[in-house]
VONUTOR-207147 format. One record per residue (C-alpha): residue in one letter; x, y, z. Coordinates in steps of 0.001 Angstrom, whole numbers, padded with zeros to 6 digits, always signed. Layout:
<nodes>
AXYZ
...
</nodes>
This chain:
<nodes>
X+000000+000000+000000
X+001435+003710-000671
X-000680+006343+000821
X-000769+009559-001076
X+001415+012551+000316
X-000282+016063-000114
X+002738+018138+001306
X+005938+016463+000002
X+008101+019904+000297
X+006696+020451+003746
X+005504+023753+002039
X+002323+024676+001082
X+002713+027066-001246
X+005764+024920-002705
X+003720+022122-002538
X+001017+023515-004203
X+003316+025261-007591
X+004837+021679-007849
X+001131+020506-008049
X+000232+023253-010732
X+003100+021623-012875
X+000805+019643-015084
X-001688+021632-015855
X+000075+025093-016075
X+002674+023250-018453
X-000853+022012-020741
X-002440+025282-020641
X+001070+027109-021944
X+001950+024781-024341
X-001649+024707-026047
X-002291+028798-025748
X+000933+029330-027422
X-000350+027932-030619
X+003266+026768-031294
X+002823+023255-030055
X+000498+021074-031559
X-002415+019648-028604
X-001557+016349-028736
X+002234+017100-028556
X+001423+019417-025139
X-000534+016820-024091
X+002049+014528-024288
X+004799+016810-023256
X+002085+017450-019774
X+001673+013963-019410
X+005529+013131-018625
X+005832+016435-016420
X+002708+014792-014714
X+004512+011699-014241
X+007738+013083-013460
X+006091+015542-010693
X+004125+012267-009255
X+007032+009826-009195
X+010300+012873-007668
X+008061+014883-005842
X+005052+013243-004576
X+007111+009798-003922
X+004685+007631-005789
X+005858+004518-007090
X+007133+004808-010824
X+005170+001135-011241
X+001739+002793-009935
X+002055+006328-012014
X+002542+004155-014853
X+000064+002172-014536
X-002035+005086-013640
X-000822+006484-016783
X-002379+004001-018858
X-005694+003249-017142
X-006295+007038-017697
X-005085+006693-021096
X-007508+003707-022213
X-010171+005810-020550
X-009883+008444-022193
X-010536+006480-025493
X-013348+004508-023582
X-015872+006411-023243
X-014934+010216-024328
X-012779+009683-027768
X-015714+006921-028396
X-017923+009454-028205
X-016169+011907-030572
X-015263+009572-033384
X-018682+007933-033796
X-020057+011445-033683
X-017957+012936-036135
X-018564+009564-038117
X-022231+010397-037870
X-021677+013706-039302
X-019776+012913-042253
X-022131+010635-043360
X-024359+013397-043615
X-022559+015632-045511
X-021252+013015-048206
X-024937+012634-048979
X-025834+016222-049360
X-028269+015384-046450
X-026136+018042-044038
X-026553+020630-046600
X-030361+020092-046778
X-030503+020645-042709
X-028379+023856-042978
X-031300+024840-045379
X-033588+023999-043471
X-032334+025992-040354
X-031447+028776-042348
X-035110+028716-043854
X-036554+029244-039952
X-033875+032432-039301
X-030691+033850-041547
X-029794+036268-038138
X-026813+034388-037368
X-027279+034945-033796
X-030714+033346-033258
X-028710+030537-035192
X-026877+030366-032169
X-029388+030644-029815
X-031329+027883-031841
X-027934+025287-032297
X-025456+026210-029810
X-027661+026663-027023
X-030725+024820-027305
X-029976+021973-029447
X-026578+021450-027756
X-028535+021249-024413
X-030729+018406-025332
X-027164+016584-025956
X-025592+017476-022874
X-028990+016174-020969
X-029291+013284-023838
X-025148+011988-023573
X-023411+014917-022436
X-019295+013930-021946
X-018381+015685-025673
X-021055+015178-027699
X-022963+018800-027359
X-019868+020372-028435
X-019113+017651-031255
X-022427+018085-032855
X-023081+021426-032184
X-019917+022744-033940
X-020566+020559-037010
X-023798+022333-037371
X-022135+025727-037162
X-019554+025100-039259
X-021717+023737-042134
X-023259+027376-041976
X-020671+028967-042428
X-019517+030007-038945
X-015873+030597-039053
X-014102+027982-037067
X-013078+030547-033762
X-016950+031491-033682
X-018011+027996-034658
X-015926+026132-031932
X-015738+028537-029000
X-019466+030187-028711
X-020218+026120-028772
X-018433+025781-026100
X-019709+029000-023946
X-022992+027445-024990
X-022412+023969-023124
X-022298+025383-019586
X-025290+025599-017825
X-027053+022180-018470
X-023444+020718-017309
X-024460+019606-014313
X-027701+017613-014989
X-025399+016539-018005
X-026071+012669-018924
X-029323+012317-017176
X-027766+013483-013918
X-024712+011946-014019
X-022553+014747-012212
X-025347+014732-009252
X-025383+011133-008800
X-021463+010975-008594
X-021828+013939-006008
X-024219+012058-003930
X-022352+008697-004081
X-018720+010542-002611
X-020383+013017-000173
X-023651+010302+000787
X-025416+013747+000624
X-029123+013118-000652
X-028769+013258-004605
X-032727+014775-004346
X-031163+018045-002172
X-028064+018644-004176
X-029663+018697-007091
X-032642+020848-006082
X-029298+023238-004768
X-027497+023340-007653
X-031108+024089-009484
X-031009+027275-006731
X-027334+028594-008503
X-027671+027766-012126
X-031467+029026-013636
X-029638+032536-012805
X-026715+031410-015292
X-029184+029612-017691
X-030950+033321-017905
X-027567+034915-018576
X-025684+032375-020651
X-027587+032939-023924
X-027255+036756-023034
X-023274+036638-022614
X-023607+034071-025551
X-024275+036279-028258
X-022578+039531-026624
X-019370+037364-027052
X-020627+036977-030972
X-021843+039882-032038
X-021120+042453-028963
X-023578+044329-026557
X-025276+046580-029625
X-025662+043074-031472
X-027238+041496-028202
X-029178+044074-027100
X-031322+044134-030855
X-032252+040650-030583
X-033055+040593-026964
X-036947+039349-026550
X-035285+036643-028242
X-032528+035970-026266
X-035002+036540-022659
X-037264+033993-024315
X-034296+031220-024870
X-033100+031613-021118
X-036540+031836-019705
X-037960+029074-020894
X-034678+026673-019756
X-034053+028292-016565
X-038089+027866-015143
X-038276+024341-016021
X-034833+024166-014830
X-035649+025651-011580
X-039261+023302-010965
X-038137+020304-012150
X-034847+020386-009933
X-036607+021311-007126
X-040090+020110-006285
X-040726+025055-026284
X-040924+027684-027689
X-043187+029198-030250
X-042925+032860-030346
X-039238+032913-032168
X-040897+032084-035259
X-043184+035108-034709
X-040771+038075-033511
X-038004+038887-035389
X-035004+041377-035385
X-035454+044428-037318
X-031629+044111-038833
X-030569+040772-039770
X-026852+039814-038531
X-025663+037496-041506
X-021950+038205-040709
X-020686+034062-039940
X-017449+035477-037750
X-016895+036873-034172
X-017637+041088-033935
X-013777+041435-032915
X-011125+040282-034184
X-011011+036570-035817
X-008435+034891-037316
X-010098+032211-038865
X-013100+033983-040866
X-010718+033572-043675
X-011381+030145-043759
X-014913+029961-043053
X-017143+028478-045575
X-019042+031477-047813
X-022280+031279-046813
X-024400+029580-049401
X-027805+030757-051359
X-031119+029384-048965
X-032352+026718-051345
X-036285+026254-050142
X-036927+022468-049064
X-039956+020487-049487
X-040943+018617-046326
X-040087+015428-047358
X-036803+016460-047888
X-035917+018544-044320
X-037681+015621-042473
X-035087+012994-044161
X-032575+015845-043065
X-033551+015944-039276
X-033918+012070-039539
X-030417+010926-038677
X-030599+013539-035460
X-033744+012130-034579
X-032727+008766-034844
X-029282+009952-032562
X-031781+011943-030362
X-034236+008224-029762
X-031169+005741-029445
X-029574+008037-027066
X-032789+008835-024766
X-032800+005140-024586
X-029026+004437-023918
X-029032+006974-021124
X-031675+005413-018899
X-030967+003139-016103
X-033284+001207-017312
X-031105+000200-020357
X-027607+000100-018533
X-029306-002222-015537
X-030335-004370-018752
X-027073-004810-020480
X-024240-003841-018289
X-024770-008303-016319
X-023494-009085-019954
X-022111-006736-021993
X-019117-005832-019428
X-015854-006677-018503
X-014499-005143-015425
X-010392-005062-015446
X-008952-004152-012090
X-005145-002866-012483
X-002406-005184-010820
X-000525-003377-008262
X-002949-000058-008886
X-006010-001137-008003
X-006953-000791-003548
X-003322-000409-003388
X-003465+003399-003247
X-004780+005221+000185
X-006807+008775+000279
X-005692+009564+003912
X-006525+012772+006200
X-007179+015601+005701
X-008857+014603+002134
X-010833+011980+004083
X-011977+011482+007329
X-010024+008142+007911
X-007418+006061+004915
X-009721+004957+002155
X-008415+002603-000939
X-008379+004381-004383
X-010079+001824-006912
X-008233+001472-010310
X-010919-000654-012080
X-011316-000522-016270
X-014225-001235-016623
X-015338-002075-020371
X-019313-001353-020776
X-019155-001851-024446
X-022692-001591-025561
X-023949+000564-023198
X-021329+003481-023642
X-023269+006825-025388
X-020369+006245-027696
X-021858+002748-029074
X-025423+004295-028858
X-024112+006809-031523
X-022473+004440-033777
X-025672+002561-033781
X-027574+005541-034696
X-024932+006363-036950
X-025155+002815-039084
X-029191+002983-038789
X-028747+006227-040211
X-026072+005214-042846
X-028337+002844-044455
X-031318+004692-044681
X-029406+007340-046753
X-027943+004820-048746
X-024836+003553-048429
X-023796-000153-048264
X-021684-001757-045426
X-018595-001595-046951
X-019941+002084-047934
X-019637+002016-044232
X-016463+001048-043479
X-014721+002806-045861
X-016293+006042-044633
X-015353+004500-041182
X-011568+004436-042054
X-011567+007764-043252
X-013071+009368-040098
X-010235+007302-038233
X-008011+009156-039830
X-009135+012483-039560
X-009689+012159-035534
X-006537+009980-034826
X-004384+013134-033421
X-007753+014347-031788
X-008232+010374-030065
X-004233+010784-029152
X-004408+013822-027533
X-008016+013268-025367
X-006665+009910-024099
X-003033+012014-023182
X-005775+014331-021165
X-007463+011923-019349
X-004217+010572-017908
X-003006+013227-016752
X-006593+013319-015201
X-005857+009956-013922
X-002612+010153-012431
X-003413+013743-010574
X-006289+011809-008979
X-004666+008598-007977
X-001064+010516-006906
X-002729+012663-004781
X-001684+016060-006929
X-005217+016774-007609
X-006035+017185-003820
X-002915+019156-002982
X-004268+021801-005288
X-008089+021158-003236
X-006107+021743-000560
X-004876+025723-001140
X-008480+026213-002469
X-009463+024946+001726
X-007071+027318+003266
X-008622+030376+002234
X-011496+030627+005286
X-014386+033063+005125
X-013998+032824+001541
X-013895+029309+001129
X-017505+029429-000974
X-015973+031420-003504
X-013017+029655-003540
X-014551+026618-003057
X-016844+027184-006271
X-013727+027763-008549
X-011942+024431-006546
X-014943+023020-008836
X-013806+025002-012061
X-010727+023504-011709
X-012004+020392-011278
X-013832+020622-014548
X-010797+021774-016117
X-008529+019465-015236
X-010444+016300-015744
X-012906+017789-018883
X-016270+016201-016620
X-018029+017688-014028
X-019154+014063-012795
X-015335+013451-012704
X-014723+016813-010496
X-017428+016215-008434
X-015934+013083-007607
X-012874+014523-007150
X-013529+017011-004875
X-017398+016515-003628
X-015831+014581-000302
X-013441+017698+000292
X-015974+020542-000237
X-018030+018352+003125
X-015109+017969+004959
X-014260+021868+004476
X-017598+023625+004829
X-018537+021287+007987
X-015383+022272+009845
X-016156+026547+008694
X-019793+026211+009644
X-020886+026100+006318
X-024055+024490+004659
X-022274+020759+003061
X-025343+020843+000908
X-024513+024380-000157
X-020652+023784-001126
X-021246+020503-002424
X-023818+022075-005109
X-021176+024499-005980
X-018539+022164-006892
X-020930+021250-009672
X-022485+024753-010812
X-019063+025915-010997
X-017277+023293-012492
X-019589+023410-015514
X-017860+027188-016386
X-015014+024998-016213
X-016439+022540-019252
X-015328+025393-021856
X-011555+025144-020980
X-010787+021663-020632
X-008254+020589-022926
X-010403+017142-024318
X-013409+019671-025229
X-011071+022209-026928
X-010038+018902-029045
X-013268+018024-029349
X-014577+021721-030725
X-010852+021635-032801
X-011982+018422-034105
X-015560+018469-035039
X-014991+022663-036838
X-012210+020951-038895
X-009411+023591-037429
X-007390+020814-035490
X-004119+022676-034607
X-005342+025566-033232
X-006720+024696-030026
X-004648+027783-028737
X-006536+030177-030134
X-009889+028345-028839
X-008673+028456-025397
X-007410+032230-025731
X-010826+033153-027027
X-013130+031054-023842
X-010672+031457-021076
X-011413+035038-019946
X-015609+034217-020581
X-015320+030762-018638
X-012970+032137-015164
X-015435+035379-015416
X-018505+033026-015302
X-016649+031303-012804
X-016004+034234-010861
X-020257+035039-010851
X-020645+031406-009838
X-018821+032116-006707
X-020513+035632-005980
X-023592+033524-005746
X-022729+031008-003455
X-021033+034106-001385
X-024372+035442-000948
X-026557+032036-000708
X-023859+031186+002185
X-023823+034386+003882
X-026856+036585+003229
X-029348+034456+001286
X-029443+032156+003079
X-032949+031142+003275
X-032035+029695-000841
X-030129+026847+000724
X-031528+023358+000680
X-032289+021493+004074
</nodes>
């Protein structure tokens, strides 16, 4: 047994920039835009394991292992995800049959920021609550893309988008994970997390299109806009805690047709020009929505427990790392008494969202016409065009791995604890960095859920509360983590410059953040009637 040090320089703040290695050394290497992502992912990976192994004393033997359990994960279930997605896509527009849906979409609104409102926020929430774990961002950006979105606008206003459903993401996936570390009542953290984010699913689709098309831009299409939020933040709000028709009748008085960001975009050069509105019969946009709604059925199925409970006796094999697995101790102060990390694989082949996809995506395939080894050939080709996008996602998730099982991951927790009466602000961006350090908010929540008890019980501070706001703000978190970066890079066809991605959503996703953590200020310390009991 090794138990996990979270001090090794007997210096906190030492402790903590040693910690920081990893990620800082991503972050730098990918905003530069002179290293390629999966390159700085790589390059991260062995600072991660060199940091684990010198500093933090764990056993070379266990990082590596750790290493390549995160590595295998990453491909299982999040790169799954992607390439069957993107698979999907292609598919579509080899047929024509994308083209027809950009039609049709362009045939409801040519204002390129109700586009937005209509793809980026609203569709790409049904995917987060549908799958979540990549594919909002994956489809989402196709869509834009195909309308001729530059790549900048296309990839990072998806990701702004795919913030505030985060947390109910995958049929409540990031709740239950909460509720299974902390043994807090799944019920009252999510009705307290639906307390913090209806106020962010009201401003969202607001800060959305200001980020597109600036405040004059925004402010013209604003019933709009109020309309969108409204009507996801109120069901939002009821359902956690105990559609839209009138688009189609107001519209802006100045159409915005312009496909690129209002400042300054370096990719509208390669944007797609923006093609003549061809009108389409019914028949035709309903074969065009088909494939989605075929994705949108298989997935509403593959997401229920229901299905998983149903498969997952047969169709799983569970692989539990020699010398990894139980062999690794949490210990005090990150838990109450020395509790066995678990370093299981475990292969749930049919019922990943990834497999749900591909099935939709083969259904789909045939019904547009193309024959199985159509199929496969269109398969290989996809393979090819995500293989540095698959490289560098399963590179993120171990480093996301070996922070967790080395103990790195709490050591940063830890500086986030220290910080007293404003531990629920801190606390709130201990769950940003959650988020953007493992790319999931289930995965932070995880992380960090036990922590944010431990800390707010010993300051006199609601658990429920702080537990909550690990999750609403590790979903402003989503927009920065390096495997959805790839994933926007990947899907918008501008794989290489992830660094200008993350320069363009940093600022928006720590100044979301930052409002996240105002909240819970107030909810802790003068609102405090809003907390769940």
């Amino acid at each position: 047994m090794w138990n996990q040090v979270y001090n090794p320089l007997n210096s906190s703040a030492l402790s903590t920039i040693a910690a920081a290695l990893p990620v800082v050394t991503l972050l730098v290497l990918i905003a530069s835009n002179k290293v390629k992502a999966h390159i700085a992912a790589i390059v991260a990976l062995i600072v991660a394991n060199l940091v684990a192994i010198f500093i933090f004393t764990m056993p070379a033997d266990m990082s590596l292992r750790a290493t390549v359990l995160g590595a295998v994960t990453g491909f299982f279930p999040i790169g799954w995800i992607v390439l069957n997605v993107i698979f999907l896509y292609r598919l579509t527009v080899e047929k024509g049959v994308f083209e027809t849906l950009q039609n049709t979409i362009g045939g409801v609104t040519q204002d390129r920021r109700l586009q937005l409102l209509l793809i980026a926020f609203s569709f790409g929430a049904f995917f987060e609550g549908a799958s979540g774990f990549g594919t909002p961002v994956a489809v989402t950006g196709a869509i834009l893309i195909g309308l001729g979105f530059s790549p900048l606008a296309a990839s990072g206003l998806s990701l702004i988008a795919n913030t505030a459903p985060v947390a109910y993401g995958a049929l409540g996936t990031p709740i239950a994970g909460l509720s299974s570390v902390t043994g807090i009542d799944p019920f009252l953290l999510g009705a307290m997390v639906g307390r913090q984010l209806p106020f962010f699913s009201l401003i969202v689709p607001f800060w959305l299109i200001w980020a597109f098309a600036g405040y004059r831009g925004m402010l013209a299409i604003w019933p709009a806009i109020l309309v969108t939020g409204v009507s996801f933040a109120i069901p939002q709000f009821l359902i956690s805690n105990f559609i839209n028709p009138w688009m189609k009748v107001w519209q802006p008085k100045e159409l915005w047709l312009s496909p690129a960001l209002r400042g300054k975009d370096e990719s509208a050069a390669t944007a797609q020009a923006p093609k003549p509105i061809k009108p389409v019969a019914s028949g035709e946009m309903w074969f065009a929505l088909l494939p989605w709604i075929i994705v949108c059925a298989v997935l509403l199925i593959w997401g229920t427990n229901a299905f998983k409970g149903a498969v997952n006796p047969w169709a799983t094999w569970n692989y539990a790392v020699p010398d990894l697995h139980n062999m690794i101790n949490k210990v005090a102060p990150i838990v109450a008494k020395p509790t066995p990390e678990g370093a299981v694989f475990s292969f749930t082949w049919l019922s990943y969202t990834g497999s749900g996809m591909l099935i939709a995506a083969i259904i789909s395939g045939f019904l547009m016409g193309y024959s199985p080894v159509g199929l496969v050939t269109a398969y290989g080709r996809t393979l090819k065009i995500c293989a540095y996008s698959l490289i560098t996602i399963s590179a993120m998730l171990a480093i996301g791995t070996l922070t967790r099982l080395s103990g790195i991951d709490a050591t940063l927790g830890l500086a986030f604890a220290a910080t007293g009466v404003l531990y629920p602000f801190f606390g709130t961006l201990l769950g940003w960095l959650g988020v953007a350090l493992t790319g999931s908010d289930t995965a932070s929540n995880i992380l960090f859920g036990n922590l944010q008890k431990i800390t707010s019980s010993q300051l006199g501070i609601s658990p429920i509360l702080m537990s909550a706001a690990n999750s609403s703000g590790g979903v402003m978190g989503k927009m920065i983590d390096a495997q959805s970066i790839v994933v926007a890079s990947t899907a918008t066809n501008w794989f290489g410059h992830e660094g200008s991605i993350l320069r363009f959503v940093f600022l928006h996703s720590i100044s979301l953040a930052c409002l996240v953590g105002v909240l819970v200020m107030l909810q802790a310390y003068v609102f405090t009637g809003m907390i769940v009991h």
